[in-house]
C-alpha positions in Angstrom: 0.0 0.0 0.0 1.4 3.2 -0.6 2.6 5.4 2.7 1.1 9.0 2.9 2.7 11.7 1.3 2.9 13.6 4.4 4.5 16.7 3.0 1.2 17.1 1.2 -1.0 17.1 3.9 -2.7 19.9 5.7 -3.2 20.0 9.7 -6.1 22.3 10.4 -8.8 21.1 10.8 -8.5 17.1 11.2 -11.5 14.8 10.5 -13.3 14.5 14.0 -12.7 17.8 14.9 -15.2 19.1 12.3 -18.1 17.4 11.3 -20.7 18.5 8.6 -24.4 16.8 8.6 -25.2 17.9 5.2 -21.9 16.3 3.9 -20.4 17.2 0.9 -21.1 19.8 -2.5 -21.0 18.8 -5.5 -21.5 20.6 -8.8 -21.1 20.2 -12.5 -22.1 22.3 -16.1 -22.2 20.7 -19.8 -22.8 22.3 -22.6 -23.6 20.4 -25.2 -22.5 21.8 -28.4 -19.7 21.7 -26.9 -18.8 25.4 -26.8 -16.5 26.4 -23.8 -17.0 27.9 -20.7 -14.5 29.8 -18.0 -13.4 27.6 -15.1 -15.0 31.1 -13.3 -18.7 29.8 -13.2 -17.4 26.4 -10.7 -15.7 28.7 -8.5 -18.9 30.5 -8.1 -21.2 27.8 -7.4 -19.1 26.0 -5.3 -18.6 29.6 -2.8 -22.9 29.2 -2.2 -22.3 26.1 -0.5 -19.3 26.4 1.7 -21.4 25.2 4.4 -21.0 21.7 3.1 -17.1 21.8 3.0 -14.8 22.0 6.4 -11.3 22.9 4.5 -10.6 19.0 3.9 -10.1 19.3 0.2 -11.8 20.8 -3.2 -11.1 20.5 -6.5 -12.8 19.9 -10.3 -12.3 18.5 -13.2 -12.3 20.4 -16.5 -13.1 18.6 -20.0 -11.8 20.0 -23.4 -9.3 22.6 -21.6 -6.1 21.1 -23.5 -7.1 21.3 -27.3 -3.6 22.0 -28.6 -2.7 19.1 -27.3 -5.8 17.0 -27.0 -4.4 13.5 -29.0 -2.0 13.0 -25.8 -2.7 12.3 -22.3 -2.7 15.1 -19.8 -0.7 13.4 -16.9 -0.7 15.6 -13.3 1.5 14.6 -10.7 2.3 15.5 -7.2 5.5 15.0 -5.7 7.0 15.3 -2.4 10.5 16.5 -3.5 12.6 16.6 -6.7 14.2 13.1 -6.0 10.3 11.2 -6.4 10.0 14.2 -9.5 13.9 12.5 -11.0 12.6 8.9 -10.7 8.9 9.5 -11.9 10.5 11.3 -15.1 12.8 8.5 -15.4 9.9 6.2 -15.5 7.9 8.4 -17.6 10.5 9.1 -20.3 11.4 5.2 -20.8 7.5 4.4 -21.2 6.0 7.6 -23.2 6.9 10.4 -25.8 7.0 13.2 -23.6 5.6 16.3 -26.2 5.9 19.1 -23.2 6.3 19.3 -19.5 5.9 22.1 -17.1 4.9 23.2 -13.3 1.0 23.9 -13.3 0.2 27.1 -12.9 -0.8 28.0 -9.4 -1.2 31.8 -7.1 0.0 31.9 -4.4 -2.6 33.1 -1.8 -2.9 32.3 2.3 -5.8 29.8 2.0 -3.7 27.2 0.5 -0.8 26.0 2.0 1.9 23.1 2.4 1.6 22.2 -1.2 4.1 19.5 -3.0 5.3 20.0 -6.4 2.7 20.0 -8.9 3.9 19.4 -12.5 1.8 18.1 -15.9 3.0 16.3 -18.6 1.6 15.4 -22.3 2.7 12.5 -23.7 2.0 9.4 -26.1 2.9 6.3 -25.2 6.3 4.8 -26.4 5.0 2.0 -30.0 7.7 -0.1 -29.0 6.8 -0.3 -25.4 3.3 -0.4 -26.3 3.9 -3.0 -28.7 5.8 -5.3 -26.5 3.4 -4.8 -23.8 0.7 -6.7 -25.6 -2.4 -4.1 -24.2 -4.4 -1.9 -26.3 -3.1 1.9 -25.5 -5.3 2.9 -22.6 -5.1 0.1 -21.0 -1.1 0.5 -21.0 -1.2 4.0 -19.8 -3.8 2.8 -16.8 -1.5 0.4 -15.5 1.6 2.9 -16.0 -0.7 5.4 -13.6 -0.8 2.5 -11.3 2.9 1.7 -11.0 3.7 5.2 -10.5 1.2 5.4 -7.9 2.3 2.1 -6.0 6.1 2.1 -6.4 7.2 5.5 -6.8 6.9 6.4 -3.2 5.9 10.5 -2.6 5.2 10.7 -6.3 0.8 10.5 -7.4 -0.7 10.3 -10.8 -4.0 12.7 -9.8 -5.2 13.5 -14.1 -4.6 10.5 -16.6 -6.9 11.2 -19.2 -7.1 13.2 -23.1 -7.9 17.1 -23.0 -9.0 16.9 -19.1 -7.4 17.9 -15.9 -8.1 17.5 -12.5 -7.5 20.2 -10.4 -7.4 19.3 -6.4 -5.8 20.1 -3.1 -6.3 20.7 0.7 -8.9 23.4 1.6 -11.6 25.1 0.8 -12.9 24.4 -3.1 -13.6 28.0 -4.0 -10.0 29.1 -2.6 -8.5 25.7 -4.5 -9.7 27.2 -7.8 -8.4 30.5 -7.3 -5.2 28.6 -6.1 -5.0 26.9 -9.6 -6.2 30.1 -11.6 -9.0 28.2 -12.9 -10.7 31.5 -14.4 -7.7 30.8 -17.2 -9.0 27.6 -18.6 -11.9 27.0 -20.8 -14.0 23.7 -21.2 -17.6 22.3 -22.4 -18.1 20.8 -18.9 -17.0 21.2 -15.6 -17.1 19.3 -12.0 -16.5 20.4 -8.6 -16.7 19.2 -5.0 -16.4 20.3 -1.4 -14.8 18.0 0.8 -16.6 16.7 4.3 -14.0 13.6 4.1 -15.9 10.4 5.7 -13.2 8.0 6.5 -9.7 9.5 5.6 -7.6 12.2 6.9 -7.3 15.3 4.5 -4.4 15.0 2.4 -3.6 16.3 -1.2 -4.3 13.0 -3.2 -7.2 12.1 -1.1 -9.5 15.4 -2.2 -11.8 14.7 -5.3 -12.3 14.3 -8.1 -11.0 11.1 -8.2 -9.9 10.2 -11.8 -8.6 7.4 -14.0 -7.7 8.0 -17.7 -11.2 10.6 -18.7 -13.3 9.4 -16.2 -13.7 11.2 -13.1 -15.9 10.7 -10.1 -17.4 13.5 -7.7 -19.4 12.2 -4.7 -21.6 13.1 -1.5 -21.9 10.0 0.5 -20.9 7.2 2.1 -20.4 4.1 0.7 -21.1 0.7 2.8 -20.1 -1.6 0.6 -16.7 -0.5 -0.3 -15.1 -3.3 1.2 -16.9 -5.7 -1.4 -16.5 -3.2 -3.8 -13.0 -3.0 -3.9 -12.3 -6.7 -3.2 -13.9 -7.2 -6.8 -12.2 -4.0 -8.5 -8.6 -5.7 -7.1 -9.5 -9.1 -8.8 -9.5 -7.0 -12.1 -6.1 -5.6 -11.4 -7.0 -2.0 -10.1 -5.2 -1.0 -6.7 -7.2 0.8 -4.3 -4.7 2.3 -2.2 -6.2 5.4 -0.7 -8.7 3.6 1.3 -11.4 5.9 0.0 -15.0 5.3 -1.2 -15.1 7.7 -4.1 -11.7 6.2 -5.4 -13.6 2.8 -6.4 -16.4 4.4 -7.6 -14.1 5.2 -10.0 -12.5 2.4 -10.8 -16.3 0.4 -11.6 -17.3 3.2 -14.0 -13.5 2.4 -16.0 -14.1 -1.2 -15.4 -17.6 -1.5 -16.7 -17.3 1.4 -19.5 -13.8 0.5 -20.7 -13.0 -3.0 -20.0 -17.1 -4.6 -20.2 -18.1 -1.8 -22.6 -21.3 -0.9 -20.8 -23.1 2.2 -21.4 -23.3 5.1 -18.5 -26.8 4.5 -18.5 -26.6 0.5 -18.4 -23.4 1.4 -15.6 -26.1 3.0 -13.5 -28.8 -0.1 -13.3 -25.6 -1.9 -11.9 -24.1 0.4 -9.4 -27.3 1.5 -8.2 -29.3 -1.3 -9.6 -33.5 -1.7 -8.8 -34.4 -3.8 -5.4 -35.3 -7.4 -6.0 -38.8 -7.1 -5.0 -38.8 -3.5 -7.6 -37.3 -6.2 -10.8 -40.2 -8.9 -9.7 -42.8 -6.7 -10.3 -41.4 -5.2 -13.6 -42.7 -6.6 -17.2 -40.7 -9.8 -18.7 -38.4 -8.0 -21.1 -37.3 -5.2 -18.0 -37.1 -7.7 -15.6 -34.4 -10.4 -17.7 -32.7 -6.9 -18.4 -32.5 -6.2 -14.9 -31.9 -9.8 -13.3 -29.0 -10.3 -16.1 -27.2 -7.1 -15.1 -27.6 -7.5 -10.8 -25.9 -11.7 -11.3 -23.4 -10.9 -14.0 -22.0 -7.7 -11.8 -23.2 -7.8 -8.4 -19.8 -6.9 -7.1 -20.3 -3.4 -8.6 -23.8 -2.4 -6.5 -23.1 0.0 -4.3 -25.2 0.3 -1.6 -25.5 3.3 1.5 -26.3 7.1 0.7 -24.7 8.6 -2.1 -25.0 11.1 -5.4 -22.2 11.5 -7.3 -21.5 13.3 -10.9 -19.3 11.2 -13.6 -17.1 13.0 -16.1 -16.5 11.2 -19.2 -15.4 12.0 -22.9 -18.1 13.8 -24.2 -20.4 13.7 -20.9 -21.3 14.5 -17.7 -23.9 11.5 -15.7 -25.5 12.3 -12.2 -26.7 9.7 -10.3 -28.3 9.3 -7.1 -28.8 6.1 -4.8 -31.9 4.7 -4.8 -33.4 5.5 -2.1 -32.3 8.9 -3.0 -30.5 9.3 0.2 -28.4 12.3 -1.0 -29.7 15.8 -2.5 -29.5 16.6 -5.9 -30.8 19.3 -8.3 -30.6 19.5 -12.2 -30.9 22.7 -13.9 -31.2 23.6 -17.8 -30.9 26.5 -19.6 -30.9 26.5 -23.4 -27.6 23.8 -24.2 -26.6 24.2 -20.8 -27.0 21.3 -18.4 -26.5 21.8 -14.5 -26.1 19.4 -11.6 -25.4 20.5 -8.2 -26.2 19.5 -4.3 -28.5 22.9 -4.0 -30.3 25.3 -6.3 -28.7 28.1 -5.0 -25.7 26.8 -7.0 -27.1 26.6 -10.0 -29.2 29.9 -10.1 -26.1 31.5 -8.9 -24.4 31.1 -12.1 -27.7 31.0 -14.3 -30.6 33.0 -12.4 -33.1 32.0 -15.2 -33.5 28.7 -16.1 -36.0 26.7 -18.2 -36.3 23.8 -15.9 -35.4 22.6 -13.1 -36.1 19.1 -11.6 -34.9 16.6 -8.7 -33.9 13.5 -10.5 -35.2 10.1 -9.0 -33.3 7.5 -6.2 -31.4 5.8 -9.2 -32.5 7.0 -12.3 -29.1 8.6 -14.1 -29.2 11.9 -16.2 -26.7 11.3 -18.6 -26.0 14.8 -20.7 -23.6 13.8 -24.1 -22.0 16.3 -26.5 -23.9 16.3 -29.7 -23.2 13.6 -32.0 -21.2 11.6 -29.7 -24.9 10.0 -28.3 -24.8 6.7 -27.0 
């Protein structure tokens, strides 16, 4: 298991010492022509519900912010020093074409504090390595995120995926997008979450979004099934080593998107998939739809309170459990789509909207790019 990168972490305040009832804020925009919008707007909806955060972490994810360089991956690191930075780009340089590499930009400002080194890098796998490897290429750079991320100790792979970034730290999420200048970048979506940690200390690496390759994972909740959880997700070679929930939420999206090639919306009737009693009373072509997906992957339900907001390629899905356990509201606006924990959040940034609707315990809203439906 990998050891804490305790330079990165941040000592006021410390779980147990703050608790907030109403949990975490989450928030997320699409548009779906695809035309951009400024970082700015997340910053703003996230400041309504500061109530909902204790300083633990914030951060986002930002889809279609790279397009110079949107055919490579967008990898973001944290280090603890140079020596982890020497061997990670030693690493890095014998498996992938490195096209550029620089220091994310960052301001400095009094909120945030204590951070590591935070560098990006865009790069293309190596064909030889990627030939001799004998995986398909994002499968290869998956498992080169995990080696970094288990052997390299006081180096972490936070961003893995094509013309995306995560964006994340220790403290408050309005003051960790300022600290990353996220009014400079421009994408057609955006997540963002607020930190009320359940069961981990607050530490860099642990804020969300989680991420693997372009999916990313935002999430109020608790999950009580994430031993069972990731039990299955290690059987299929993924190594949970933050001992958080949101982290293997993650990992069963990339598992059943990427590797079992379900849909987001079929991924939702599995991780928060109809009660028995629900499927028994359902018509016979529902019902074998339902009954096949709850045998063939009932290692991926998640069960306990939860809503959570999934960036992928081309999309944004929100999902709720379902007993609907955890807030969430869905806005609309012309092309725009919005998904937050309040409606304050969403009217803040778009006073006007043309609907606005709680979406049902288990029943996904899945917003796609035009053209790239499923």
């Amino acid at each position: 298991m990998k050891a804490d990168l305790k330079p990165l972490r941040h000592h006021p305040p410390r779980e147990g010492e703050v608790r907030i009832p109403s949990g975490c804020a989450i928030s997320g925009v699409i548009d779906r022509t695809g035309k951009p919008m400024n970082g700015e707007i997340m910053i703003r909806s996230m400041e309504v519900m500061k109530e909902r955060s204790n300083g633990l972490g914030g951060g986002f994810a930002a889809y279609g912010i790279y397009p110079s360089y949107k055919d490579y991956y967008a990898l973001h690191l944290f280090y603890n020093s140079s020596i982890e930075k020497t061997e990670c780009e030693s690493f890095l340089d014998s498996h992938f074409d490195i096209i550029n590499l620089s220091k994310i930009p960052t301001k400095k400002i009094p909120e945030i504090n204590d951070e590591p080194l935070i560098w990006r890098y865009f790069v293309s796998p190596l064909p030889t390595k990627l030939a001799s490897s004998g995986l398909d290429e994002r499968e290869f750079v998956a498992r080169c995120v995990f080696r970094i991320n288990t052997r390299i100790e006081g180096a972490y792979v936070f961003s893995s995926g094509k013309n995306m970034g995560v964006f994340k730290a220790v403290g408050f999420p309005e003051d960790v997008g300022r600290f990353y200048r996220l009014d400079e970048y421009e994408g057609y979506a955006f997540t963002a979450h607020g930190r009320y940690p359940t069961n981990t200390p607050g530490w860099w690496g642990g804020a969300h979004p989680f991420a693997l390759l372009d999916f990313s994972v935002v999430h109020n909740g608790e999950i009580s099934s994430y031993d069972a959880n990731r039990r299955s997700m290690e059987q299929y070679g993924y190594t949970c080593s933050l001992q958080t929930d949101t982290e293997v939420i993650t990992y069963i999206i990339d598992y059943l998107n990427r590797k079992m090639g379900l849909t987001m919306e079929e991924i939702s009737a599995v991780v928060a998939a109809p009660f028995w009693e629900v499927i028994d009373a359902m018509e016979e072509k529902e019902r074998s739809y339902h009954e096949t997906l709850r045998t063939i992957f009932s290692s991926q339900l998640i069960t306990g309170p939860f809503s959570i907001i999934a960036g992928f390629e081309g999309g944004l899905m929100a999902l709720n459990d379902r007993l609907k356990l955890r807030s969430m509201v869905i806005g609309e606006k012309g092309e725009r789509v919005y998904i937050s924990s309040e409606e304050a959040a969403i009217r803040i940034i778009e006073p006007d909207l043309d609907r606005v609707y709680a979406p049902q315990g288990g029943q996904p809203v899945v917003i796609r790019l035009k053209g790239e439906e499923a």
